[in-house]
N, C-alpha and C positions, 0 to 999 in steps of 0.2 A: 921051440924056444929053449927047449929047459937042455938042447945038446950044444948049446952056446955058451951057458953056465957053466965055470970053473970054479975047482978050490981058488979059494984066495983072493977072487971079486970081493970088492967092496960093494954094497949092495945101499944104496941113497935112495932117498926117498924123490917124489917128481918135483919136489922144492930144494932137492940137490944136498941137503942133509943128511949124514950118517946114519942110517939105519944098525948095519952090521955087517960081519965080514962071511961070505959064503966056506961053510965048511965042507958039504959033497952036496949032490940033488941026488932025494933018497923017494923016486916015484914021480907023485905030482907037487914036491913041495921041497922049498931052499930050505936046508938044515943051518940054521948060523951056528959058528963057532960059541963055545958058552962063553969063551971069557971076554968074548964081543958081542954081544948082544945087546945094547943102547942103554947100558948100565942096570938092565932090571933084572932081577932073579940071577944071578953070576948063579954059575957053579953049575947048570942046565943047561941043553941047548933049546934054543925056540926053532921056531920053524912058519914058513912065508911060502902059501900057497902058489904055485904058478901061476896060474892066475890073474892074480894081480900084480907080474912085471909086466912095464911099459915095452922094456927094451933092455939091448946089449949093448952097451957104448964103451973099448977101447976093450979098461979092463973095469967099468963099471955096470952094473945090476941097477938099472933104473925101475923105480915102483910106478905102478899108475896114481899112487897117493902121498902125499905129504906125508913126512914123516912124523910127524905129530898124531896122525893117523894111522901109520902104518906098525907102529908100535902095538897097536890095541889090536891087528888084524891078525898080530903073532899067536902061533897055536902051541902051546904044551906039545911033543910026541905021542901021545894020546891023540892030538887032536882037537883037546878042549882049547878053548881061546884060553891067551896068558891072566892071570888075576893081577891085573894092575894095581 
């Protein structure tokens, strides 16, 4: 999946809501762009396991979860989940 992922996906959650905009895939996990990443923590980037994409649609990054959820699934670069 993750050789289907491009810079510049827009990356929604499976409720078809904004998550954030794909910046490279750095392994096994989507690096968002900082100054898109669902308004939390600007100025860092997060990062979205592969894992949990549903899929590749056009030029959208579908999650397997709502984005309401998928915010909390963001990892620090470390790895640690984001501090909400």
């Amino acid at each position: 999946m993750s050789d289907k992922v491009r810079e510049n996906m827009e990356v929604i959650g499976a409720d078809g809501v904004h998550v954030g905009t794909v910046d490279r895939v750095e392994g096994n996990r989507i690096k968002l762009k900082k100054s898109d990443s669902f308004g939390h923590h600007e100025g860092h980037h997060h990062y979205i396991e592969m894992g949990f994409v549903a899929g590749v649609e056009g030029d959208k990054v579908r999650l397997s979860a709502n984005a309401n959820i998928a915010v909390t699934l963001e990892e620090e670069k470390s790895g640690r989940p984001v501090d909400l």
